[in-house]
C-alpha positions in Angstrom: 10.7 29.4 -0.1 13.6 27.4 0.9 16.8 27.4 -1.4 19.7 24.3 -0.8 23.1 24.9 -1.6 22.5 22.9 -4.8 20.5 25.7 -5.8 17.4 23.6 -6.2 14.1 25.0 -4.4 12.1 23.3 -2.0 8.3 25.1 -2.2 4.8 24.0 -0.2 2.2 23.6 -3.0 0.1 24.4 -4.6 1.8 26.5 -6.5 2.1 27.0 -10.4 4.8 26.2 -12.7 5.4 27.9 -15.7 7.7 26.1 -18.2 8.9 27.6 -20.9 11.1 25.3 -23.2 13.5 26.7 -26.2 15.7 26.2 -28.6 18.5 29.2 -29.0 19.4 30.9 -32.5 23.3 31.0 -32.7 24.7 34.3 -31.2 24.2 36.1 -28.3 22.2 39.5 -29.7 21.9 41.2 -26.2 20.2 37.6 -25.1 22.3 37.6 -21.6 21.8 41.0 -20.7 18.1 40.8 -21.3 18.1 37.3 -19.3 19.6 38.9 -16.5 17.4 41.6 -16.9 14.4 40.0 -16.2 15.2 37.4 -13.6 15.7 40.7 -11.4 12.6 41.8 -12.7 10.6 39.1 -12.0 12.1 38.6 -8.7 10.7 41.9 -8.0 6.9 40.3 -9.2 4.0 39.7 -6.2 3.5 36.4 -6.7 6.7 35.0 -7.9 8.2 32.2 -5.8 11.5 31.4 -7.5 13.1 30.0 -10.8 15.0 26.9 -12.4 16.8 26.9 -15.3 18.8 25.0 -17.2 20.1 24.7 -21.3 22.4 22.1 -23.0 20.9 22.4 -26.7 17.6 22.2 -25.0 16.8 25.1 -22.7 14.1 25.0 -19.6 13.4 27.4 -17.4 10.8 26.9 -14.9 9.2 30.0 -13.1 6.8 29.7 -9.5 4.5 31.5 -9.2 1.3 31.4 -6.1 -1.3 31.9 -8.6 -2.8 32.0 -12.3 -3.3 36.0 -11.6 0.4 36.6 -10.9 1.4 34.5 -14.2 -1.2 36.6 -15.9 0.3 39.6 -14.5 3.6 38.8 -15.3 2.9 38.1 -18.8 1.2 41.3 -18.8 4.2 43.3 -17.7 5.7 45.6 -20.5 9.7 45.4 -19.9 8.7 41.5 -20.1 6.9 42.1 -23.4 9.7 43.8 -24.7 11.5 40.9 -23.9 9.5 38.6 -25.5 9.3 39.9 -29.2 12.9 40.3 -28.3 12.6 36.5 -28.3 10.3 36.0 -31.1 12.3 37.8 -33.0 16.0 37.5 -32.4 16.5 34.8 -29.7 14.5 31.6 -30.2 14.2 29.4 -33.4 11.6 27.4 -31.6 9.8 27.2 -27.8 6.7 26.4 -25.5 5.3 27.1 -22.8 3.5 24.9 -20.3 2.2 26.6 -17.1 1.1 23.4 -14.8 -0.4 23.3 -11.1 2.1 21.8 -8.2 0.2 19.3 -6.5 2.7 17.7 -4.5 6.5 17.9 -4.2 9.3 15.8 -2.6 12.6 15.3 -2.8 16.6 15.5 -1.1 18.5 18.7 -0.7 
């Protein structure tokens, strides 16, 4: 995994993307804590390859990930569940999630 100073990642696929798209309930509710929370925590995941993310209105946050078992196991894990009725709950008035295979990827750091 390569990292530019733009902070955009460079990755050799295949690899899997996990995209999870949402749109934010007014207030912060412990939101940023809990974000930060589990980027460390999925950093710490055997599997996970780095993350994107971005919100104006619109949020997306794209995960990597080496394989469909890792996603699986990430979903799986319990501070992450937490996290996620968290969302359902306090966070999100809407999202979706798209997990996608990287074929090919190009680009200019």
């Amino acid at each position: 995994m390569s990292e530019s100073e733009t902070g955009l990642l460079a990755l050799t696929p295949p690899y899997y993307a996990v995209i999870f798209s949402s749109l934010r309930r007014e207030g912060d509710a412990g939101y940023g804590a809990m974000s930060e929370q589990m980027v460390a925590l999925a950093r710490e995941q055997p599997g996970f390859l780095g993350m994107e993310s971005a919100r104006d209105g619109l949020g997306i946050t794209v995960s990597y990930w080496q394989s469909l078992e890792a996603i699986r196991q990430w979903k799986g894990q319990v501070d992450h569940g937490v996290a996620q009725r968290r969302g359902r709950q306090d966070w999100y008035s809407a999202y979706r999630v798209r997990i996608a295979l990287v074929e090919r990827e190009y680009g200019m750091m």
